[in-house]
C-alpha positions as a Python dict, from the first residue, in 0.01 Angstrom:
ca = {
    (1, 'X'): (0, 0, 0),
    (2, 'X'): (351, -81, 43),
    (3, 'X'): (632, -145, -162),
    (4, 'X'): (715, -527, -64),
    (5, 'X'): (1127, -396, -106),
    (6, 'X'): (1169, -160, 128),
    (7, 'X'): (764, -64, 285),
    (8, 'X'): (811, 265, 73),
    (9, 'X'): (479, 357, 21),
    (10, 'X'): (300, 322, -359),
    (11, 'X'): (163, 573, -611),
    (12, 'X'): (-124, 441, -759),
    (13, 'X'): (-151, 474, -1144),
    (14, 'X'): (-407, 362, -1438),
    (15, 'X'): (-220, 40, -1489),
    (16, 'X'): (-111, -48, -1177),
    (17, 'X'): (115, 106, -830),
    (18, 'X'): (455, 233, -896),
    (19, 'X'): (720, 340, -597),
    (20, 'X'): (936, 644, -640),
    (21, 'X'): (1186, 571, -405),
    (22, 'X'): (1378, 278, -606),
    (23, 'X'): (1147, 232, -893),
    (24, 'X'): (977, -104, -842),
    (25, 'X'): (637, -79, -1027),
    (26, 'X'): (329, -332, -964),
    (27, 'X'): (51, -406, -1196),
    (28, 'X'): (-296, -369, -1106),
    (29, 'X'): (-347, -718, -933),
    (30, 'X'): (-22, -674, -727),
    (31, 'X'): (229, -878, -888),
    (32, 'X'): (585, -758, -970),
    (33, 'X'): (649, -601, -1310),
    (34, 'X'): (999, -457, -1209),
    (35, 'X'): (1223, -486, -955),
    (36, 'X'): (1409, -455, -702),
    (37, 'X'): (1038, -514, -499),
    (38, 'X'): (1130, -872, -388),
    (39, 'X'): (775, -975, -389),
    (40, 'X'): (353, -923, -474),
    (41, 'X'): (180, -712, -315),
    (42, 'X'): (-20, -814, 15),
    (43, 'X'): (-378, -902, -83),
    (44, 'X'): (-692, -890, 149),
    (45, 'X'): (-992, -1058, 192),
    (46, 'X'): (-1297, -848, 128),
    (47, 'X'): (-1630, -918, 235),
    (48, 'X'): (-1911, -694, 53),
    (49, 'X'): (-2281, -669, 120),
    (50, 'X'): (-2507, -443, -90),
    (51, 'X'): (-2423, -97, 106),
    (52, 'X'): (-2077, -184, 275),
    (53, 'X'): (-1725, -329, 186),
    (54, 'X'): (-1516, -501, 465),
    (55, 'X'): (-1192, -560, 449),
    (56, 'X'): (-1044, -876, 643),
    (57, 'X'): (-701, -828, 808),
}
């Protein structure tokens, strides 16, 4: 989890991911709330069975 303005790295929070190094805050699907983060959130493709999760990168 990485901010998408400067690859700070994100605290997440109950309603969403928030970075303390310039204040950009996320909500919980990774879009933008409030800048300066210049874009969403990278999203993965998971793949999930009944006893694992996999995440595609």
């Amino acid at each position: 989890m990485k901010c998408s303005h400067q690859a700070n790295s994100l605290v997440p929070t109950k309603n969403g991911f928030f970075c303390n190094a310039h204040g950009s805050s996320f909500t919980l699907e990774g879009k933008v709330k409030n800048p300066p983060a210049t874009g969403n959130l990278k999203e993965y493709k998971l793949e999930i069975t009944a006893d694992t999760v996999n995440v595609m990168v």
